[in-house]
C-alpha positions as a printed Julia matrix, in Angstrom:
512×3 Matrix{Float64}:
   0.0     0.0     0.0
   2.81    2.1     1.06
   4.43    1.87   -2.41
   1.2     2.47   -4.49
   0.8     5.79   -2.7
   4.49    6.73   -3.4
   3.58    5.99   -6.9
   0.45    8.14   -7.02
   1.88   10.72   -5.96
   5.31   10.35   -7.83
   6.32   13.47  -10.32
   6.74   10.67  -13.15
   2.59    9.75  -12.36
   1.8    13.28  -11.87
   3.29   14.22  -15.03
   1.75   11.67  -16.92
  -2.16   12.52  -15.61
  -1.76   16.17  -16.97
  -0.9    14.75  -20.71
  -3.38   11.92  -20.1
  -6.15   14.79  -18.93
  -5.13   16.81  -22.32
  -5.8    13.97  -24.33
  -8.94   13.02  -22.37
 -10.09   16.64  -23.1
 -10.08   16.52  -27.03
 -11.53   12.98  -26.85
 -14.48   14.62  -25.2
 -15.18   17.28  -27.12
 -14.31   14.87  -30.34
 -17.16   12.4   -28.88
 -19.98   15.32  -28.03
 -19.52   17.05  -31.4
 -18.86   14.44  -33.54
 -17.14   13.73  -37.24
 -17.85   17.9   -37.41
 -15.03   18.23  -34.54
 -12.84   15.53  -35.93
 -13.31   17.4   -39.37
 -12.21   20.6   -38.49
  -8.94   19.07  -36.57
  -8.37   17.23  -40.09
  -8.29   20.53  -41.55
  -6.66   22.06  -39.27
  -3.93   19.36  -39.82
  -3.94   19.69  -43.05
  -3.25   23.22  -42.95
  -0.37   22.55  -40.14
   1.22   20.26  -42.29
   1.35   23.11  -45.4
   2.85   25.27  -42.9
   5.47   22.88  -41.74
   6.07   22.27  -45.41
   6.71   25.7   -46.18
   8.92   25.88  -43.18
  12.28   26.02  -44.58
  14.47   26.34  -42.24
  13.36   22.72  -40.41
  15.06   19.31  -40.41
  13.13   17.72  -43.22
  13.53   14.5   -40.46
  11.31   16.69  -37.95
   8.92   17.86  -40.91
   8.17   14.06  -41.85
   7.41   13.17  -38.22
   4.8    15.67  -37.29
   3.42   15.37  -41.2
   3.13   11.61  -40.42
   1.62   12.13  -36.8
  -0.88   14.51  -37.94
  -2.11   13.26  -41.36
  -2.16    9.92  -39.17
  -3.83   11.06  -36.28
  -4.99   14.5   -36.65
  -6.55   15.26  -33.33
  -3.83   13.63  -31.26
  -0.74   14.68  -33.43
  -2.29   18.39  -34.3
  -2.57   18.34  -30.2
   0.76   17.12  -29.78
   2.53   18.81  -31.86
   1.05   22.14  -30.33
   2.64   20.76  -26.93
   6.06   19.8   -27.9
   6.64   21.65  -31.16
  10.54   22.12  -31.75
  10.78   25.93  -32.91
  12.96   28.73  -31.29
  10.95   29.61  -28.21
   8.14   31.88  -27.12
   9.06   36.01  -27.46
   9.82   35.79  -23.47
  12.46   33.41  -24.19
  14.03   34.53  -27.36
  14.21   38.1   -25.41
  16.01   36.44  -22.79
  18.39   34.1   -25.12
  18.81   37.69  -27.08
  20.13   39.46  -23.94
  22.39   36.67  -23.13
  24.17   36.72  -26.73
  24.33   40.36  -26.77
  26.03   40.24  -23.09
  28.38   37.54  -23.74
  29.78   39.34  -26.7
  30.99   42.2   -24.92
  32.36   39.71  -21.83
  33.98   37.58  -24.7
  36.73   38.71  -26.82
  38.29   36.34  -28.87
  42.07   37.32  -29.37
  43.33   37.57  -33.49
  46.5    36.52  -32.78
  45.39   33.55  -31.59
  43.02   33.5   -34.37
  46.06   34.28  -36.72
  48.06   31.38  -35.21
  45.76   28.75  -35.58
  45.27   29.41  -38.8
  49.19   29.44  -39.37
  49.83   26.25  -37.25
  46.74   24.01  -37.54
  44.83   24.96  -40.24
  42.17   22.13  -40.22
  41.38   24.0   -36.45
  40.51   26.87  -38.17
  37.49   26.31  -39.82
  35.56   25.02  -36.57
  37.08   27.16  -34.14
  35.9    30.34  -35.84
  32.7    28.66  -36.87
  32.11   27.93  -32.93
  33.51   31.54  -32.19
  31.12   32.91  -34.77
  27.84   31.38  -33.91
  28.24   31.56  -29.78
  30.98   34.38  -29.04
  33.2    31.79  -26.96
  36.44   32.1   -28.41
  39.43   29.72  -28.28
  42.58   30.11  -26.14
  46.25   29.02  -26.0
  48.02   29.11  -22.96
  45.04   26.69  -20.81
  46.11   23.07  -19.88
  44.06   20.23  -20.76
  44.03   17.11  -19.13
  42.14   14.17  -20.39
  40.17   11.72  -17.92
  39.75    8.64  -19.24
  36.86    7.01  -16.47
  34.76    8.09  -13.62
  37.31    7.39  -11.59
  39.86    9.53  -12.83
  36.78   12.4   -12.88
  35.59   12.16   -9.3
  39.08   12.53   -8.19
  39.85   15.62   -9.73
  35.97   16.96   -8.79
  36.53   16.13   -5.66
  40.38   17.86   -5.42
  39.36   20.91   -7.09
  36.6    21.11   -4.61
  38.51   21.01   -1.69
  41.1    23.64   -3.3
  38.32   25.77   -3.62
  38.85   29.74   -2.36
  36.27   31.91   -4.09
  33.23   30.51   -5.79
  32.25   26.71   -6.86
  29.88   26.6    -9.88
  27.91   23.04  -10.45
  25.7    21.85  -13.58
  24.28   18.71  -14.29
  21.6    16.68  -16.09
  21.67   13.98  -13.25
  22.5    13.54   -9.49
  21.95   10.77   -7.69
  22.12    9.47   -4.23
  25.02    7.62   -3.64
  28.61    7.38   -2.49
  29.71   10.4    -5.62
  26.84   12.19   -4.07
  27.41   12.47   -0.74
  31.1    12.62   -1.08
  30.21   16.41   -3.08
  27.92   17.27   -0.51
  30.02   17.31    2.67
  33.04   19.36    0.87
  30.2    21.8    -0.22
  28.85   22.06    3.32
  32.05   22.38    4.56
  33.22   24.9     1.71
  29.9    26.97    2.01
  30.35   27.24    5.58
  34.25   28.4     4.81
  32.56   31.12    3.54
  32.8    29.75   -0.36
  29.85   30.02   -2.71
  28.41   27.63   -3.85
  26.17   27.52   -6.98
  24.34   24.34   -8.26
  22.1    24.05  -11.3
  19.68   20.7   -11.37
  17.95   19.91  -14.54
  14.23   19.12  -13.13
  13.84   16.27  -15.39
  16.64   14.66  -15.11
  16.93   14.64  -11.27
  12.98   13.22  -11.48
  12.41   11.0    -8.61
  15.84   10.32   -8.08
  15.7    10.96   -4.29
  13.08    9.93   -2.12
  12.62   13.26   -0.34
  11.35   15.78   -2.74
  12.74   18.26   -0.87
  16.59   17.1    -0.77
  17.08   19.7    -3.56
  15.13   23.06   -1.56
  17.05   21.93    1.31
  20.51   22.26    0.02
  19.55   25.9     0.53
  19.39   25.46    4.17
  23.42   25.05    4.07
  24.14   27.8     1.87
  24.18   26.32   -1.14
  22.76   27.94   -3.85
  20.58   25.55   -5.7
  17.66   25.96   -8.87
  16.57   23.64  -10.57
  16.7    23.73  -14.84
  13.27   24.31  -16.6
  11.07   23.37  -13.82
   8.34   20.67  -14.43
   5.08   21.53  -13.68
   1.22   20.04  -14.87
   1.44   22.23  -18.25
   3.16   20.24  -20.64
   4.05   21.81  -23.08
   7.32   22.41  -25.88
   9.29   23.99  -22.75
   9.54   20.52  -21.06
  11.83   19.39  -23.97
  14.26   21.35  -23.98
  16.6    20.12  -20.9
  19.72   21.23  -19.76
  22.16   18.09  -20.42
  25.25   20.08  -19.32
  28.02   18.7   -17.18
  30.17   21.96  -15.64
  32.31   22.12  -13.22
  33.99   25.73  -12.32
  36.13   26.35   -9.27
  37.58   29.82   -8.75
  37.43   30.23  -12.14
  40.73   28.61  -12.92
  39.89   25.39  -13.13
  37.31   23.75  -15.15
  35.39   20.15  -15.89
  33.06   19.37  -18.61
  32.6    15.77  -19.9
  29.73   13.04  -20.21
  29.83   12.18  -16.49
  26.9    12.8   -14.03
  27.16   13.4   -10.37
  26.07    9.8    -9.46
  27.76    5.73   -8.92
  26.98    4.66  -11.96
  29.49    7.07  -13.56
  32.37    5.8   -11.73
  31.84    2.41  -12.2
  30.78    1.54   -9.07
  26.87    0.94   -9.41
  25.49   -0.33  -12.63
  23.28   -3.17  -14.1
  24.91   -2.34  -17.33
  28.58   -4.23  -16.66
  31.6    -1.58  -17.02
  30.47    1.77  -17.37
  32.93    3.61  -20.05
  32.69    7.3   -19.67
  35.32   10.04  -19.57
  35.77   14.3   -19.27
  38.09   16.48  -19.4
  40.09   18.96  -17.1
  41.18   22.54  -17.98
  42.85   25.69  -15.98
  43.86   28.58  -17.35
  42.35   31.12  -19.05
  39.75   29.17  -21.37
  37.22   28.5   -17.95
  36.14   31.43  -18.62
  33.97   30.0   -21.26
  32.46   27.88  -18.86
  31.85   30.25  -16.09
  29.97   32.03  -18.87
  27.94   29.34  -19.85
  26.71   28.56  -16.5
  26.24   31.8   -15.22
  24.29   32.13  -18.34
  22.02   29.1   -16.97
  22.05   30.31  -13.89
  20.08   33.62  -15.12
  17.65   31.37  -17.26
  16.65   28.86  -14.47
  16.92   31.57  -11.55
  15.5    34.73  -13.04
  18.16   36.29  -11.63
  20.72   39.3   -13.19
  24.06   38.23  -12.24
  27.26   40.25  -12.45
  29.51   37.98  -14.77
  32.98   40.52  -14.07
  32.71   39.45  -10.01
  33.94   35.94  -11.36
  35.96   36.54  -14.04
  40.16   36.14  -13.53
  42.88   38.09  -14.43
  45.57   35.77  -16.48
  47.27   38.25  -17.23
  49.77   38.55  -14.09
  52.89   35.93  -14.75
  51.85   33.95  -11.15
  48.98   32.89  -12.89
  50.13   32.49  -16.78
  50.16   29.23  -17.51
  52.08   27.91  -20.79
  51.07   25.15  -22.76
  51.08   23.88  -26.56
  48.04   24.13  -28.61
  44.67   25.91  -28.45
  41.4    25.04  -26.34
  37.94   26.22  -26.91
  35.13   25.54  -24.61
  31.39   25.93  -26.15
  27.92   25.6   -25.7
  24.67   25.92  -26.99
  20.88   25.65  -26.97
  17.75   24.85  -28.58
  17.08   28.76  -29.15
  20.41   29.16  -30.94
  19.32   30.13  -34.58
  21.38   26.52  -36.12
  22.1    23.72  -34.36
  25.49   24.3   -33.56
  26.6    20.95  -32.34
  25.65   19.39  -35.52
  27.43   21.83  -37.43
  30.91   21.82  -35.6
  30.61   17.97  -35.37
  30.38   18.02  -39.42
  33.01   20.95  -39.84
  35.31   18.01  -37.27
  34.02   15.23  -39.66
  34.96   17.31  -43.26
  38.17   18.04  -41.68
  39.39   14.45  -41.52
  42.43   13.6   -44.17
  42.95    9.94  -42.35
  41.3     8.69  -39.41
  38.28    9.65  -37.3
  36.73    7.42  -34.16
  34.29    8.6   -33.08
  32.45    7.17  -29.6
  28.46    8.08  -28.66
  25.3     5.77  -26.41
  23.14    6.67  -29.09
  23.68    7.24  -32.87
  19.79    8.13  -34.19
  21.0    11.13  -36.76
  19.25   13.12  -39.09
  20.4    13.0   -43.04
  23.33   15.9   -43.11
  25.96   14.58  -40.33
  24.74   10.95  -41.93
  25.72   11.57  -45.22
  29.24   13.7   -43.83
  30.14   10.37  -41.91
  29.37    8.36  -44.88
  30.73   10.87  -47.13
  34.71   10.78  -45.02
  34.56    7.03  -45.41
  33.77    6.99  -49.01
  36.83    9.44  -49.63
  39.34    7.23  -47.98
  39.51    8.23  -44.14
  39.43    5.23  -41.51
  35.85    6.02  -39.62
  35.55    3.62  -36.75
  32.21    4.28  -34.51
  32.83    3.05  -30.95
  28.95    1.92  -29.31
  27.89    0.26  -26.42
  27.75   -3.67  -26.0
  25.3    -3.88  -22.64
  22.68   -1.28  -23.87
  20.76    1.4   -20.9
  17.5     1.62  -23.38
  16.9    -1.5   -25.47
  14.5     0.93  -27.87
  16.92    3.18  -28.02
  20.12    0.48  -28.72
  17.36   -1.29  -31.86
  17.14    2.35  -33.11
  20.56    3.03  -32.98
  21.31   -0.8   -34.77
  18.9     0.31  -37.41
  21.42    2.34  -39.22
  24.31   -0.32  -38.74
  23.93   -1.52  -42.42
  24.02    1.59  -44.56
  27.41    2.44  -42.51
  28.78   -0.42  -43.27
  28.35   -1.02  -46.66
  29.72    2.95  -46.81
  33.22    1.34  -45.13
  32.11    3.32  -41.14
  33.86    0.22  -39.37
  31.66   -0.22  -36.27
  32.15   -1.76  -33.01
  30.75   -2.48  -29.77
  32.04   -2.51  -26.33
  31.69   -5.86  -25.15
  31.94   -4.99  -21.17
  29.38   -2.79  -20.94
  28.0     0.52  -21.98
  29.57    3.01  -23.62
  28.18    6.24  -22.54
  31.42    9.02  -23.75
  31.14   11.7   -26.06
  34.1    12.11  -28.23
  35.25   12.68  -31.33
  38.65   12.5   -32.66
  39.7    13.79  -36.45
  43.43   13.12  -37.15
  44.97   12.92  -33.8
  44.49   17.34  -34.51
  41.04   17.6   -33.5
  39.33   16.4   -30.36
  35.67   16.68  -29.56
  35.33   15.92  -25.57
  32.3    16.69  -24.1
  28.09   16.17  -23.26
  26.6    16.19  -27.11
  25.27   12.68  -28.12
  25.18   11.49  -31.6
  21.41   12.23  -31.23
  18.45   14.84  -32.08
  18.07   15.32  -28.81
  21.44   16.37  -28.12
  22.32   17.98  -31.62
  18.79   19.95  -31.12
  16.53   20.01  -28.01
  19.36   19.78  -25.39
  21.8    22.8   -23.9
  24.6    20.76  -24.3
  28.48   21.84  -23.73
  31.69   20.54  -24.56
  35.59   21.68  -25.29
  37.38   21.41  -28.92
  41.08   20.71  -27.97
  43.22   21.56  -30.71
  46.47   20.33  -31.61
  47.38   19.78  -27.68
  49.39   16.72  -28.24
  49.8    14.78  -24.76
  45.63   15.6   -24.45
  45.18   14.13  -27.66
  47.5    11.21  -27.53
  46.3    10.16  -24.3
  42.6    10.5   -25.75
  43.74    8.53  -28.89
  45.45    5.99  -26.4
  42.14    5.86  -24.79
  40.44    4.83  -27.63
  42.66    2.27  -28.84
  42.29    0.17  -25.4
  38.55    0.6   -26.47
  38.83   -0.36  -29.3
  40.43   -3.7   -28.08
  37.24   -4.79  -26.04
  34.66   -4.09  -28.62
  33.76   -6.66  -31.23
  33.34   -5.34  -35.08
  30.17   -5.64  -36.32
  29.84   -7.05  -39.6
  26.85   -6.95  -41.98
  26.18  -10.94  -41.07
  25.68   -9.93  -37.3
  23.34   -7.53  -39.08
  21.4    -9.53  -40.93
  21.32  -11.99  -37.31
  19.54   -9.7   -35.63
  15.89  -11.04  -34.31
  13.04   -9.92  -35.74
  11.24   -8.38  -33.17
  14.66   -5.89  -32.9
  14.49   -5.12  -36.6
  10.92   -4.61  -36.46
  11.27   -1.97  -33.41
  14.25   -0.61  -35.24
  12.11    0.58  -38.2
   8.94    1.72  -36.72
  10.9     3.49  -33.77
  13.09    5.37  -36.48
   9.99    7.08  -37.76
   9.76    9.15  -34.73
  12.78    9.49  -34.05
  13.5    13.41  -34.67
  11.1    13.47  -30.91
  13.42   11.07  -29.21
């Protein structure tokens, strides 16, 4: 009894009577008035469909879905597609993603020297790093460290350092926390560093935390010890287009002079320690120096969304420009970050300007690989013109609909020459990509549409760094050597029931 009324009164229940009462709704009125009611939604679809047609800016994959939900089921997908529509945000929020942009250009400043160096040294990093500098303002550095962590263990150790270094400010952003031995680890340096006199900032994303902690209030609480805590896009009973677009960072800002970003969340599963899915493969990245910056924009930037709040960025920014601080270091780093009310997707873009830039080799690893036709046809494209593409997935899948989906496309990689392979110990659940051993791609951005469009995602392009990059190519070679290729006869093996979910998922796969 106990556990039916935690159910009933779960966030996951609660959030699934509101869409159940909005689809209850139209049924009504569809059943009092009629065919006449069902009639007018028909046209109504009909006329939504021209209009997404004449769209021309959309992912034709998006257009097809809603055409096919709506000419399908016009009340239902003309309903849902008013719900969860992906365009660029009501006024209020453009306004608000407006003000951001125009106050991160004047904060950011990228350097031409640096600029003019790049394009001297490593001119493959050109083209994405002013692309990325272009589109977002966040402009790449030299002179910032790098240090690549290869697991969750290698992560929480240097969270948990730089936490307990901290002086000045500690900045926090993730998709998920957990309960657990990460999770309370974090939380008694943060009590202990708020009452120091430290502040403390922490950004939640309300999905992604949902349920994860059996009192609902563990979050309001952390108030209570001076932490600073809001949570991302909060859920609420109307659900509506604003509940997909989540906040899938992972940040990590201390002082301002150092910085994480990476695929791992702040719970056990990410070191390792706690999974049903055997090994857990997952890595980040480390940076100090003047580049965290970037990411002490970014958040702050979140912080104003989620909180409301008008922060003053220069209180946290550093000076790097005394020689105690100046830190020396070969090649360039450029942290980034974007969102759903960005005018282009500009994780699919720079991923396809790291893709076109490979002469040789790329390896690229991802949990999901459900793309959309342009970054498709680049990866097939790079394998077609001679460069080795290997795609690194997961061998113990997290969503079986989601690993089908993902299998679906296996085939028409193949038979392009993308050699494929699975991690046989578990679940692969790292973002990278690496073009070259120049280019490196470490960061939060799946090979999905959720990631490459509904999701603030964040990551950092590391350029020519060459112990970064080697140890991230070193990385991926011991990968490499506990996967198992997939051919087209393990293709061809699959059961039926997987190919069958494979196809029908992939039509709707743009609202996965």
């Amino acid at each position: 009894m106990k556990r039916l009324a935690k159910f009933f009164t779960s966030s996951k229940f609660i959030l699934f009577l509101s869409f159940l009462c909005n689809v209850i709704v139209f049924a009504l009125f569809a059943y009092y008035l009629g065919t006449i009611f069902y009639g007018i939604f028909a046209i109504v679809g009909l006329f939504l469909c021209l209009y997404l047609i004449s769209r021309s800016n959309d992912n034709p994959a998006y257009k097809f879905t809603w055409i096919l939900a709506i000419l399908v089921m016009p009340l239902f997908g003309t309903a849902l597609y008013l719900y969860l529509k992906e365009h660029k945000g009501t006024k209020k929020q453009r306004r608000i993603w407006q003000q951001s942009t125009f106050k991160n250009a004047s904060l950011l400043e990228q350097d031409a020297n640096i600029l003019d160096n790049i394009q001297k040294h490593s001119p493959k990093a050109y083209s994405p790093a002013r692309y990325i500098e272009h589109t977002t303002f966040l402009p790449v550095y030299n002179n910032t460290s790098s240090t690549y962590l290869k697991n969750g263990e290698e992560y929480f150790n240097a969270l948990f350092n730089m936490l307990k270094e901290a002086k000045n400010f500690i900045f926090l952003e993730y998709f998920i926390i957990k309960p657990g031995k990460m999770w309370d680890t974090t939380f008694e340096i943060l009590k202990q560093k708020a009452r120091d006199g430290v502040e403390v900032k922490l950004i939640y994303d309300d999905f992604g935390c949902l349920d994860r902690f059996e009192d609902k209030l563990t979050f309001a609480k952390l108030n209570n010890h001076k932490i600073m805590t809001v949570p991302f896009n909060k859920l609420g009973f109307r659900f509506n287009q604003l509940g997909n677009y989540r906040d899938h960072r992972k940040i990590v800002v201390v002082d301002g002079k150092e910085g994480l970003c990476g695929g791992i969340n702040l719970a056990d599963e990410y070191a390792s320690t706690d999974t049903p899915f055997g090994v857990w493969k997952d890595a980040g990245i480390k940076i100090s120096g003047p580049a965290v910056w970037n990411l002490t924009v970014l958040f702050l930037n979140s912080w104003e969304l989620a909180s409301k709040e008008t922060v003053d960025f220069e209180k946290y920014r550093v000076d790097y420009n005394s020689n105690e601080k100046a830190i020396k270091s070969t090649g360039f780093i450029q942290p980034f970050g974007s969102g759903p009310l960005n005018p282009e997707p500009v994780h699919r873009n720079n991923y396809i300007k790291v893709i076109n830039s490979a002469v040789n080799e790329l390896i690229m690893t991802t949990p999901y690989f459900i793309l959309d036709n342009t970054i498709k046809d680049a990866i097939k494209i790079a394998a077609k013109s001679g460069v080795k593409v290997k795609l690194i997935m997961p061998g113990i899948p997290d969503k079986k609909w989601v690993y089908y989906l993902s299998r679906s496309y296996y085939a028409e990689f193949i038979k392009s020459g993308v050699e494929i392979y699975e991690y046989t110990p578990g679940f692969v659940h790292e973002k990278i990509m690496l073009a070259d051993k120049d280019i490196a791609v470490v960061g939060s951005i799946n090979l999905d549409f959720r990631s490459l469009y509904l999701h603030y995602e964040d990551a950092v392009c590391v350029y020519n760094c060459s112990k970064t990059i080697d140890d991230i190519y070193e990385d991926l070679t011991n990968t490499l050597s506990s996967c198992h290729q997939i051919t087209l006869r393990d293709v061809k093996k699959r059961k039926w029931y997987e190919k069958f979910c494979g196809a029908f998922i992939k039509l709707f796969a743009p609202l996965m």
